[in-house]
N, C-alpha and C positions, 0 to 999 in steps of 0.2 A: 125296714131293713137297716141293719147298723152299719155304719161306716169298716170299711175297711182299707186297711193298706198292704199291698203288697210289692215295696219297695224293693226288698231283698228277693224275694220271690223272678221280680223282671229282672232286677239286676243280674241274679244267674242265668238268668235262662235265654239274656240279650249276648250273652256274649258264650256263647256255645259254640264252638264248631268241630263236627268230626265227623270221620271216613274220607279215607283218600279219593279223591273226583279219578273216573275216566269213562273214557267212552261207552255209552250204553243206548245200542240202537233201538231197544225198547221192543213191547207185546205188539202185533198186527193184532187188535182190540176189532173185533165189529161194533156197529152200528147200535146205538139202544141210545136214542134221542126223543123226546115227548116232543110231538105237532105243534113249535113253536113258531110263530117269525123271527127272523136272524136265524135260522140254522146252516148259513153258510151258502157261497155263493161265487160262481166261478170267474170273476172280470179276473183276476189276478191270474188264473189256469187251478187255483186251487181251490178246492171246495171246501176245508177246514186248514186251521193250520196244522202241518205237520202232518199232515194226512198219510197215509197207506200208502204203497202203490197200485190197491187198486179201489182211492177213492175214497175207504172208511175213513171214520176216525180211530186215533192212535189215542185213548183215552190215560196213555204214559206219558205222550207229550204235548197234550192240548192245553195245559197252562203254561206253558212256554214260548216266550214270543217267536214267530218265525218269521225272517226278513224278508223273506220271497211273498208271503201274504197280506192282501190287502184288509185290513182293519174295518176299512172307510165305506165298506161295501156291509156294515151289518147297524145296526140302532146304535146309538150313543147313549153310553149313562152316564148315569151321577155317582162318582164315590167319594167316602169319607172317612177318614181314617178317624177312630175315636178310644181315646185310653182315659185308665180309670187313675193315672198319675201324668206326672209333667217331667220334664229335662230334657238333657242332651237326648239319650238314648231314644228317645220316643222323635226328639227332634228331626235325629238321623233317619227313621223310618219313616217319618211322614217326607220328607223332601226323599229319597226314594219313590215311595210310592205317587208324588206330585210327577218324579219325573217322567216315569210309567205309564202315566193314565193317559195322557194326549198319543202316545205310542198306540197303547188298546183301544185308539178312539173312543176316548171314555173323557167326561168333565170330573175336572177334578176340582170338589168343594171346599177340602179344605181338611184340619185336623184340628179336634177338641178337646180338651183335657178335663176331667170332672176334679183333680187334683184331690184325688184319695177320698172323693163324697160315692158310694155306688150308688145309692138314691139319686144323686146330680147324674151320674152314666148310664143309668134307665133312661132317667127323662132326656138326657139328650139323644139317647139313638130314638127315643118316641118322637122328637121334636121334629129330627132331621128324615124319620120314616114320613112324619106329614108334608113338609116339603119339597116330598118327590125322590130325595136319596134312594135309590134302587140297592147300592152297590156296598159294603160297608167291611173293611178289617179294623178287627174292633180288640182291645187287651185290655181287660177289665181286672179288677181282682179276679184268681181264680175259683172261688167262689160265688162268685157271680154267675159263671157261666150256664147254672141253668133255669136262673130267672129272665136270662137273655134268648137262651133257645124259647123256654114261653113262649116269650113276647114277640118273636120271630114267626113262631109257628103260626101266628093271627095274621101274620103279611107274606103269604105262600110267593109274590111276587118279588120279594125283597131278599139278595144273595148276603152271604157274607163268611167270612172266614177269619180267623185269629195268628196274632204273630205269635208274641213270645211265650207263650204258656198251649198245651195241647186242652181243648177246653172238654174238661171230664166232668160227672156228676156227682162227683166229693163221696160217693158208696166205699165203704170201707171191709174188710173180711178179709179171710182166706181165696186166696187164687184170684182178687181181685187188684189191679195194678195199683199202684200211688198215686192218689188223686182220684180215685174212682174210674168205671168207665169212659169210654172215647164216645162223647154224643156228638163231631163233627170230625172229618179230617183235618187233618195237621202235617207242618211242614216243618222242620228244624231238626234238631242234631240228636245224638247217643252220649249223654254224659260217660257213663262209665267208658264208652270205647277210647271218651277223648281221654280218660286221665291215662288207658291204657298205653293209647299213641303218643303222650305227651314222655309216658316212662319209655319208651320204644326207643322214640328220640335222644334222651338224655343219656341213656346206655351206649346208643352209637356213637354218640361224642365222645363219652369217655373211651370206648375202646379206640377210635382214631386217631385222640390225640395223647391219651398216658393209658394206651395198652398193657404196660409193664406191672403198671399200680393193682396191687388186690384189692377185691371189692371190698375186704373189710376196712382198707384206708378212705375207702371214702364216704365223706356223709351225705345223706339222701333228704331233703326236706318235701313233705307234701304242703302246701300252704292249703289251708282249709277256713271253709265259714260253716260248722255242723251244722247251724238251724236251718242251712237248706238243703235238703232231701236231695236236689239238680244236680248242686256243686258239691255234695259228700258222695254222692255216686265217684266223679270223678277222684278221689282218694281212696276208695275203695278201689278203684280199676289199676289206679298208679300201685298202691300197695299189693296187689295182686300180681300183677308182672313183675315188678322190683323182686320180692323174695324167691319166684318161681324163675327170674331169670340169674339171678345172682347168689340167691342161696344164704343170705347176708341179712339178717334181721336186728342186731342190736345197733344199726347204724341208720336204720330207717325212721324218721321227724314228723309229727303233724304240727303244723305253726300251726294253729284255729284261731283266728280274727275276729269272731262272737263274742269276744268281748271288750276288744280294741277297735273294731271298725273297719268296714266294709270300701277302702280308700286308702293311700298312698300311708298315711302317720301310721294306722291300724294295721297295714302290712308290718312295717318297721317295727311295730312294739312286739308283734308276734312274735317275727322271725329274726329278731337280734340277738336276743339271748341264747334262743338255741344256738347259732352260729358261732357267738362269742363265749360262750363256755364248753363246748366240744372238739376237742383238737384233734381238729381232721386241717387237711393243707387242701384237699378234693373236695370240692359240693356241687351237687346235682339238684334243681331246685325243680317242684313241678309246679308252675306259678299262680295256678286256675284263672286268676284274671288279670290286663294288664298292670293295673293299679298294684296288685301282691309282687308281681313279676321285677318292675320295676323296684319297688324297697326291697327284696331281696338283694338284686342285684344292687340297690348303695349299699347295704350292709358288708355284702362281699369286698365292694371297692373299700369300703372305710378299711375294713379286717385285711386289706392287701392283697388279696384273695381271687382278684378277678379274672388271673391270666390262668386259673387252675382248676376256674368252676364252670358253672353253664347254667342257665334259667333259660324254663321255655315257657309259652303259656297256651290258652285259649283265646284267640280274639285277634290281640293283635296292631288294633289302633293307633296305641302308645307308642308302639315300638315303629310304628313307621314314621309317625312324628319324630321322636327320637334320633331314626337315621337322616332324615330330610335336616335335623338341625346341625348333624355333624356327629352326632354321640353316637359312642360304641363300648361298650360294656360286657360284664357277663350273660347279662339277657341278650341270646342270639339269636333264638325261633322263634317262633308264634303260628300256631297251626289257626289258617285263617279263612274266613271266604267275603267278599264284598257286599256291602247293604244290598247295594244295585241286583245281586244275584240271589242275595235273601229274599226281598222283596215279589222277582219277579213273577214266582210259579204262584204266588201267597195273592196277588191281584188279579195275575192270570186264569187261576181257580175261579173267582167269584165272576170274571166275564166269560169263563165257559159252562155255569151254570146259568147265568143272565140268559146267555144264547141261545140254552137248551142242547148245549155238545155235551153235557156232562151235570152225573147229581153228585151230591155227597155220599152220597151210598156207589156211585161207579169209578170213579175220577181216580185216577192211577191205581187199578189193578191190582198190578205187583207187588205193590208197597204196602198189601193188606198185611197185617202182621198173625200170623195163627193164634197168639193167643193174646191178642190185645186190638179187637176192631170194634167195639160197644155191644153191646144186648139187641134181643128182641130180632136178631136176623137182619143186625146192621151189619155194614159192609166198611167202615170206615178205613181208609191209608192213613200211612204216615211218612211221607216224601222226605226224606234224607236227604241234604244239602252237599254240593261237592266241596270239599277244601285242599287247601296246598300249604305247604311251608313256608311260610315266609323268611326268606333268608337274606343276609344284606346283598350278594353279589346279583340276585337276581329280582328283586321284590317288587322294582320298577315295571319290569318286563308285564308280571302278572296283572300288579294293578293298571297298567295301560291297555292290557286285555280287555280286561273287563268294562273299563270307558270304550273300547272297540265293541264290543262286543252288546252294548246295554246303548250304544249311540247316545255316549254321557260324555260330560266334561267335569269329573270328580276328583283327577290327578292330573299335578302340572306338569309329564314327563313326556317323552316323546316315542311316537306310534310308531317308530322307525325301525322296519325289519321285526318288527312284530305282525303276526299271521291270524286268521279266524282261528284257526285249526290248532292254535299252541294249546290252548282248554279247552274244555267239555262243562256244559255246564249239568250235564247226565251222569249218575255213577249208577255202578251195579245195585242193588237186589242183594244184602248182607244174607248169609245163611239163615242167621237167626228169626228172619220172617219166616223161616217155611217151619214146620210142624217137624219134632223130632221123628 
């Protein structure tokens, strides 16, 4: 098997976040559990987490922690997080999931990087299946993924589930998805919906703050990376609202970074030019990721431009650093959701199929998508993440939520007059899953 890299590949699909979070009490799901030990046990008063009220499992919210349930009452396993590259972004997800696993009463081993060898990320998940690893989220190239189901299929005892990439079997045709079919469930976001809501956003601004201005005054930039399929969906969605809500097509931008780089310089070389040779005094940026988001917005400040514009993005990170430093700029949103909240339902998964509460053919229901759950009379979901906006006036509020709420210590703000109940970490059921 040859080496592969798919740098560009995680980097879009790590900082994804979209559809608005809210409450969603979820399917009364019955029973359809194999005769395992661990299937749940009442010292706590409850017999799974999240259970019914009368008893079952809620197979919509059994990867989700619940603080009323005792953990400590079922087997202890081993997981390990194992990726087929290295960095920050892989960083952030494994101490996530570190913090997680003692929560699941589960041992947490550790996280391994094969640093772009997929032959070196075979043999470590074989290494770590012989010493005992039960439990494993694994983000290999996505190509890999179904030399990994294989190998998987030989240790019936051994769970595992995938972050940043939905892992498919690369079949390509008509009426068949990008990437091939879904041969496991998956958890993560809707590019296209996010570039939709990123343009949603940017449209309200301007009408709030230069209502007056027509839209042909003002310029639109989508910042784009084409070679990825993830994050061109997202400009595809943004261009799609933009014209159908504004009517205004010769003032709509694609920066594309595919040839300047996927990082802060790469943004800037993109989207400078366009900026700086089109005389608009209005720009509306849609950022895709913080790194784009941010060079927009210096370009805006160099051009004087920044009390007249707006950049939003996907993610998010950047920008809270940013205001924690003091800085405030044309980058004001960031449609975002916390690792901690990433992570959770993506570990929880693999210890309610450990337990025998859930397969990958049952495990959230509702999130089957009609015409995207794999072949052969599989049943696979695709669990949707909640997100909010991050905004300066309130951005503290949410992320000290989420350390409430994930019993983390990940922001240094304070828990004061902040409630369980300010988020959900549940959202609906989009339309688009059900069958036209």
């Amino acid at each position: 098997m040859k080496k592969h890299k798919a740098l560009v590949v995680v980097l879009a699909l790590m900082l994804m976040f979209s559809l608005f979070g809210c409450s969603n009490d979820g399917n009364n799901v019955g029973n359809n559990v194999p005769e395992t030990p661990g299937t749940g046990g009442t010292s706590s008063g409850k017999p799974y987490p999240h259970a019914n009220p009368d008893g079952s499992i809620n197979l919509d919210k059994i990867a989700h922690y619940d603080h009323e349930y005792d953990y400590t009452q079922n087997p202890r396993y081993k997981i390990a997080y194992l990726a087929g590259e290295s960095g920050p972004l892989y960083q952030q997800s494994a101490d996530a999931y570190e913090h997680w696993a003692p929560l699941f009463n589960c041992e947490w081993v550790g996280f391994l990087s094969a640093n772009g060898d997929s032959d070196l990320f075979l043999t470590n998940l074989q290494n770590m299946i012989d010493q005992g690893v039960n439990g494993f989220i694994l983000d290999p190239d996505v190509t890999v993924f179904p030399a990994v189901a294989n190998l998987l299929e030989q240790y019936p005892e051994v769970q595992w589930m995938s972050q940043m990439a939905p892992p498919r079997d690369g079949a390509s045709g008509e009426g068949i998805p990008v990437g091939g079919n879904l041969i496991h469930p998956y958890v993560g976001f809707d590019n296209f919906d996010a570039g939709r809501q990123q343009t949603y956003k940017l449209i309200e601004w301007k009408k709030e703050n230069f209502p007056d201005v027509p839209w042909e005054e003002v310029g639109f930039v989508a910042m784009a990376f084409s070679t990825s399929p993830a994050l061109q969906e997202r400009v595809i969605g943004a261009e799609e609202v933009w014209k159908a809500e504004t009517g205004s097509t010769d003032n709509f931008f694609v920066a594309d970074a595919v040839s300047t780089g996927i990082n802060l310089q790469g943004g800037i070389d993109a989207v400078g030019p366009i900026i700086s040779t089109n005389d608009y005094k209005y720009w509306l940026v849609m950022g895709l990721i913080d790194d784009f988001a941010q060079a927009a917005a210096s370009v805006l400040d160099q051009q004087g431009l920044t009390d007249t514009s707006c950049v939003v993005t996907f993610g998010g990170s950047g920008l809270q650093m940013q205001w924690d430093n003091g800085q405030q700029d044309a980058f004001r949103y960031a449609l975002f959701t916390a690792q901690n909240l990433y992570a959770e339902p993506i570990l929880g998964a693999v210890y309610a199929y450990l337990n025998g509460w859930a397969t990958p053919d049952t495990i959230w229901p509702s999130w089957v998508k009609w015409d995207d759950h794999g072949t052969d009379g599989h049943n696979y979901s695709q669990l949707r993440l909640p997100t909010v906006w991050l905004e300066y006036e309130t951005y503290k509020h949410y992320l000290e939520w989420t350390d409430m709420y994930a019993k983390a210590d990940a922001y240094p703000y304070s828990q004061e007059g902040i409630s369980m109940d300010d988020y959900s970490p549940f959202i609906d059921v989009p339309d688009n899953y059900k069958a036209p």
